[in-house]
C-alpha positions in Angstrom: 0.0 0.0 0.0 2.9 2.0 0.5 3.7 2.1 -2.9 0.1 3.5 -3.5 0.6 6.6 -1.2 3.7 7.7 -3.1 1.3 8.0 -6.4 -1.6 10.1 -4.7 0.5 13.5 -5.4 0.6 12.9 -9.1 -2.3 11.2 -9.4 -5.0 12.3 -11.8 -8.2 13.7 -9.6 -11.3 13.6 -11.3 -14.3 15.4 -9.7 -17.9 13.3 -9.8 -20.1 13.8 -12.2 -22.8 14.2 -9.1 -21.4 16.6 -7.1 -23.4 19.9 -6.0 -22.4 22.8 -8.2 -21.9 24.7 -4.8 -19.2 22.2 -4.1 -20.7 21.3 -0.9 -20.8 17.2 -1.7 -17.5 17.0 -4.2 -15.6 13.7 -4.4 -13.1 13.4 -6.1 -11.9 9.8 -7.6 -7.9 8.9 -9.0 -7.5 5.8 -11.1 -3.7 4.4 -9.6 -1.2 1.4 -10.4 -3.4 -2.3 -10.1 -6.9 -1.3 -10.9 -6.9 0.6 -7.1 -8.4 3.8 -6.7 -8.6 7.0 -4.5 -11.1 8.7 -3.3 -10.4 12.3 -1.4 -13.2 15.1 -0.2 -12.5 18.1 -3.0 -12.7 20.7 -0.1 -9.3 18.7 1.8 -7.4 18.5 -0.8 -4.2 17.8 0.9 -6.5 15.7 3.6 -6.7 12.2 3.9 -7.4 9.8 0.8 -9.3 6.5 1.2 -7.6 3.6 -1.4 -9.9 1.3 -2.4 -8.3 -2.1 -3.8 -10.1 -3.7 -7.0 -12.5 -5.9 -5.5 -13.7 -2.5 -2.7 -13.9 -0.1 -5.9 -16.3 -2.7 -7.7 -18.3 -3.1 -4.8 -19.0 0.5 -4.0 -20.1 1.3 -8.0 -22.2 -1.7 -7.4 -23.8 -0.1 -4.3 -24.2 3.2 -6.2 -25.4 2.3 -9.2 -28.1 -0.2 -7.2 -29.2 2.9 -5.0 -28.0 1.4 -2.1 -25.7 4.4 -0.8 -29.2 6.9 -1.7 
């Protein structure tokens, strides 16, 4: 995971496609090395970012697209 960490400064941050155009419910979403991903809140930018392995990431599109996170 290690490894991981070092790429979240160059990663690529996306913002979603959902979030309030007052920017009170932005997420933002990197794609990084082995099919994990980052998620980081867009008003902390330098906060914490949660990595999600494969399997985690799959799982929560799953439970957004199925309305289970409404």
């Amino acid at each position: 995971m290690d490894d991981l960490i070092h790429e979240l400064p160059t990663a690529r941050w996306r913002t979603s496609t959902l979030s309030g155009d007052d920017g009170s419910n932005c997420v933002e979403v990197a794609a990084l090395s082995g099919g994990h991903h980052a998620l980081r809140d867009t008003k902390d930018r330098t906060g914490p970012a949660l990595i999600l392995t494969p399997a985690a990431w799959a799982g929560l599109l799953a439970s957004i697209k199925a309305g289970r996170l409404d």
